[in-house]
C-alpha positions as CSV (number, residue, x, y, z in Angstrom):
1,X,50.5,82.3,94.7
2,X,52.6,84.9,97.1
3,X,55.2,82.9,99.0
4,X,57.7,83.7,102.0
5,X,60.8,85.1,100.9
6,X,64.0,82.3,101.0
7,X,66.9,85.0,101.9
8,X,69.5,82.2,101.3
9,X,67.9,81.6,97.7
10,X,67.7,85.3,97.1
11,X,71.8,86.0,98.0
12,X,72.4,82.6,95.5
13,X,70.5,83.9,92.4
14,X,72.0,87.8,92.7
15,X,75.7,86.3,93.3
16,X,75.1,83.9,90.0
17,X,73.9,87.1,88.2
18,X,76.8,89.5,89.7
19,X,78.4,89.1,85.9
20,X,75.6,89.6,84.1
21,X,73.5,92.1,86.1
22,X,74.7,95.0,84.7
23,X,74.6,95.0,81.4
24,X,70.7,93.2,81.2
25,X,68.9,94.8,83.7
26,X,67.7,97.4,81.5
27,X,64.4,98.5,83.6
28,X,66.8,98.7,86.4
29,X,69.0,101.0,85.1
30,X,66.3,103.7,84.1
31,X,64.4,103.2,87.4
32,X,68.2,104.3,88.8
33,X,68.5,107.3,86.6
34,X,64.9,108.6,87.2
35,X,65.6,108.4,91.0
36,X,68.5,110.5,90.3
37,X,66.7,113.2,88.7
38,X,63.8,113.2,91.8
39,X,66.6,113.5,94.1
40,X,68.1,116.5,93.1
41,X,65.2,118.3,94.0
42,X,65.6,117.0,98.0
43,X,69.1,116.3,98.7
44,X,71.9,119.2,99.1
45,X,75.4,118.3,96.8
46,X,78.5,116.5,99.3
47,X,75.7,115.2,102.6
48,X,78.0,113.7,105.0
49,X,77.1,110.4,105.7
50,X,75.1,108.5,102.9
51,X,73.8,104.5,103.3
52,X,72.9,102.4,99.8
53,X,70.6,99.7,100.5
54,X,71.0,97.0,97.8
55,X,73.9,98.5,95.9
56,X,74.1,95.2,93.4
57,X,76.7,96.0,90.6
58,X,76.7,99.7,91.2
59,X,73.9,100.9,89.0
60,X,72.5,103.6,91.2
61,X,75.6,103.6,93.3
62,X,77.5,105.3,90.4
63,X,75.0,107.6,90.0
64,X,74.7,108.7,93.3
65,X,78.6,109.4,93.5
66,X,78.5,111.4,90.8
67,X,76.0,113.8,91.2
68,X,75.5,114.1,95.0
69,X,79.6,113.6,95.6
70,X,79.0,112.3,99.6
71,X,81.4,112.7,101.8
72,X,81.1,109.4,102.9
73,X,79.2,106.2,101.4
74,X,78.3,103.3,103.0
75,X,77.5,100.1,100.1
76,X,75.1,97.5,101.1
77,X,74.2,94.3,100.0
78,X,73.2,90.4,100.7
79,X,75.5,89.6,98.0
80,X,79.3,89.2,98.2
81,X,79.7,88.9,94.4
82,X,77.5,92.0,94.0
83,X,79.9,93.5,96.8
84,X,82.9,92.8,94.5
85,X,81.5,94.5,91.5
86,X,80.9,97.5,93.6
87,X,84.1,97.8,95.1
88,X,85.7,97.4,91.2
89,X,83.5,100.5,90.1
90,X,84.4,102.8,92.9
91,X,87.9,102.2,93.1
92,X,88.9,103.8,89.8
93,X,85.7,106.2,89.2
94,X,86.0,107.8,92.3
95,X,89.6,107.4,94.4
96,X,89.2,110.2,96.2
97,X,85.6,109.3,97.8
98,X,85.3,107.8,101.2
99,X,83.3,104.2,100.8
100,X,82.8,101.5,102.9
101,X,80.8,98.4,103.0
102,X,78.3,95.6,104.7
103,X,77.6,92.5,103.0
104,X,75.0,91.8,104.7
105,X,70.7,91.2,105.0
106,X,69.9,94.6,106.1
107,X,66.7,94.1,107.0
108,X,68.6,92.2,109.9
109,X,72.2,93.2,110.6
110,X,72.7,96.5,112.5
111,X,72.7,99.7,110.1
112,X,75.2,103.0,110.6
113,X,74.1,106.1,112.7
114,X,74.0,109.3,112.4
115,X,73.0,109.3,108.7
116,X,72.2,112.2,106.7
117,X,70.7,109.9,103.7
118,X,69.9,106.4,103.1
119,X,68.8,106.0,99.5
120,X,67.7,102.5,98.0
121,X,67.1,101.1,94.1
122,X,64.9,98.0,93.6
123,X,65.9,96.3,96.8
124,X,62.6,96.5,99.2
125,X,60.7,94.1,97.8
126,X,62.7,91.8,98.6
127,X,62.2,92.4,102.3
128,X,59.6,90.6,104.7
129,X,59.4,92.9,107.0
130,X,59.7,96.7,105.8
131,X,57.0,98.3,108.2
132,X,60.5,97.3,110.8
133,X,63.3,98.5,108.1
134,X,61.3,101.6,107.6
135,X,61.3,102.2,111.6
136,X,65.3,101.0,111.6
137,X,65.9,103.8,109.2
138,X,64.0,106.2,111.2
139,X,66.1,106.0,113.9
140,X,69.5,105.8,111.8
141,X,68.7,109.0,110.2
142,X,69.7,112.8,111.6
143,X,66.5,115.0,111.9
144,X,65.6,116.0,108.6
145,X,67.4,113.3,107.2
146,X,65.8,111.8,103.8
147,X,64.9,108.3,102.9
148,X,64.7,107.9,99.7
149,X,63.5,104.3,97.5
150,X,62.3,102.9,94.5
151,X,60.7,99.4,95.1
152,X,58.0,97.6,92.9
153,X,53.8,97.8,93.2
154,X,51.4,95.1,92.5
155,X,51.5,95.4,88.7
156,X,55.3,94.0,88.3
157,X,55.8,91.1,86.4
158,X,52.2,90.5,85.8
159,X,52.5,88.7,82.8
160,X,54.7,86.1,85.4
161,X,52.1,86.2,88.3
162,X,49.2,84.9,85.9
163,X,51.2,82.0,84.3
164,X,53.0,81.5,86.7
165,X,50.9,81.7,89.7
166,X,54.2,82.5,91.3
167,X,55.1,86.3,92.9
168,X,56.1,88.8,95.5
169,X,54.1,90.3,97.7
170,X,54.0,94.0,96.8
171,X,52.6,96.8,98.3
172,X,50.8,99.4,96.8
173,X,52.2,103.2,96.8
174,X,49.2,104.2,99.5
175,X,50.3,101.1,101.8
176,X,53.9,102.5,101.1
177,X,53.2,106.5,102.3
178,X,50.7,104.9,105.3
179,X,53.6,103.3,107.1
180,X,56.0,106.2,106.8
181,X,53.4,108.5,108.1
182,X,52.6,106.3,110.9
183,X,56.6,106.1,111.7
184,X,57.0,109.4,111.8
185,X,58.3,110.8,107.9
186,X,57.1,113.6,106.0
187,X,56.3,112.5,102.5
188,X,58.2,115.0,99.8
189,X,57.4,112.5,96.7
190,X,55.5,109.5,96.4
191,X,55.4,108.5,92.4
192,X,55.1,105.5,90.0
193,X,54.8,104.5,86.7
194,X,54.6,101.4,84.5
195,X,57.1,100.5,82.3
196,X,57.3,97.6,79.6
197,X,60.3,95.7,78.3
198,X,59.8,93.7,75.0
199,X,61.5,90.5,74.2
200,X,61.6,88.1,71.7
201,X,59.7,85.0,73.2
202,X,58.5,83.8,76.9
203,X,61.7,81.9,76.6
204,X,63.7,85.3,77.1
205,X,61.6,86.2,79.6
206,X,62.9,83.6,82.0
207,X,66.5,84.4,80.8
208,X,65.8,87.7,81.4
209,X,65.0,86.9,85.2
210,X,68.0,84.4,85.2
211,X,70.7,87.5,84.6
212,X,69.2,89.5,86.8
213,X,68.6,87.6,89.7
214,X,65.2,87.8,90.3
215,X,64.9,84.2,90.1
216,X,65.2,84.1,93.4
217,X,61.5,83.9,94.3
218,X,60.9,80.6,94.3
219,X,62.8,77.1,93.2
220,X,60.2,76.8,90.4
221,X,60.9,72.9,89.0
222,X,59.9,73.2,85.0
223,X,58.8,69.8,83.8
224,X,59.0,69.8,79.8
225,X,55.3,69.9,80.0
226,X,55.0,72.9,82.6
227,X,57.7,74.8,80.5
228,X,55.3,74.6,77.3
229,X,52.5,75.0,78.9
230,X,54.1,78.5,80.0
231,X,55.5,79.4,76.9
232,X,51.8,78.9,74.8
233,X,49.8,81.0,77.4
234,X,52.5,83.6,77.5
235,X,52.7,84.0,74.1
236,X,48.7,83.7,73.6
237,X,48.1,86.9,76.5
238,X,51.4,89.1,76.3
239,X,52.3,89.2,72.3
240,X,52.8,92.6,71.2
241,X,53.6,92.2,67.1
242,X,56.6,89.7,67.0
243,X,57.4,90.4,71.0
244,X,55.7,89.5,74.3
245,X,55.9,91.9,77.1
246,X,57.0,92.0,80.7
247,X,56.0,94.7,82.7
248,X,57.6,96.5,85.6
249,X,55.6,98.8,87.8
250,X,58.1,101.0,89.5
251,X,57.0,103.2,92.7
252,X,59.1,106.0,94.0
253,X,59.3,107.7,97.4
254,X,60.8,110.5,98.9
255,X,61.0,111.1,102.6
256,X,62.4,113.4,105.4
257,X,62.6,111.9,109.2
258,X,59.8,114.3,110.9
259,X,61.0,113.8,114.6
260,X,62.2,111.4,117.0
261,X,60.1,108.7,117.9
């Protein structure tokens, strides 16, 4: 079952996993550092004005700092908690760098103008409406400015969706590159990938999601009976040796603002 995205529920389960984000949101982290590496190829070192959608506990934020050094950053995101940890990486890492911040939905609030990049890590699948974020950005960005994301396709958390019955609604990479064309980008990189993470029972699997938030979906109610039920035909589909598998399906896109709309 795909269901309507509860924004409210979302900022709740990312503020409860602001401490433990970080250090179990494995997947995450090397979606972050491949992004990185596409990036280097399309974006010049110190651009001027750069917007993070989604900056969470600073995974790709770090990154970016580090190997672009921007003038100027601009740290988003629906949590305040996330916002915190942010705020506590840049400080010390980088004192010289200029950095501000919204705490905010920005799929809703207004964005910054006149941006040379706006770069984003496993944040727009969360959003309801990204055909309208997409032509937001558009008009944010310089000519020639770059948008640049990682969200997930139809493949992620598979092993959830079908015992579960319970997911996003993700769009394939071709649905992804058909609205940017249509709002006026020039696609430089359209990728993606499938990557696995093995854990030790269906049990961790839920914990997993718990720590990093993504338990935000939906306010699943598990009965003692629903809960085993889960667990047996997790185990019985996704056992890999002495693991079971969850599977992410990563999609990554490069692209430069074409003209004015």
């Amino acid at each position: 079952m795909k269901i309507a995205i509860d924004k409210q529920r979302v900022r709740s389960r990312f503020s409860k996993a602001a401490m433990s984000y970080h250090s179990t949101a494995v997947i995450q982290g090397q979606i972050a550092e491949k992004m990185i590496t596409l990036l280097q190829g399309f974006i010049p070192m110190k651009p001027d004005r750069v917007l993070e959608i989604g900056c969470g506990t600073g995974l790709f934020s770090s990154l970016l700092l580090q190997h672009f050094l921007p003038k100027h950053i601009i740290f988003n995101d629906i949590s305040p908690e996330m916002i915190t940890r942010v705020t506590d990486m840049v400080k010390p890492q980088h004192p010289s760098s200029q950095y501000s911040f919204i705490c905010d939905d920005a799929e809703s609030c207004p964005l910054p103008q006149q941006l040379d990049v706006i770069a984003s890590c496993s944040t727009i699948q969360w959003f309801e409406g990204r055909g309208s974020f997409f032509a937001r950005c558009h008009s944010t960005l310089l000519e020639n400015g770059i948008l640049a994301f990682s969200t997930f396709g139809e493949e992620n958390m598979r092993e959830m969706s079908a015992t579960t019955q319970v997911g996003l609604n993700y769009g394939s990479k071709s649905e992804l590159v058909a609205e940017l064309v249509a709002l006026g980008y020039e696609i430089l990189l359209a990728e993606e990938e499938l990557l696995r993470l093995y854990l030790e029972s269906p049990l961790q699997v839920l914990n997993h999601l718990k720590q990093t938030g993504v338990t935000g979906i939906t306010s699943h109610r598990w009965t003692k009976g629903k809960l085993q039920a889960y667990c047996n035909a997790y185990t019985a589909r996704y056992t890999v040796g002495r693991e079971v598998t969850l599977t992410y399906h990563p999609i990554y896109i490069i692209a430069k603002k074409r003209k004015d709309r």
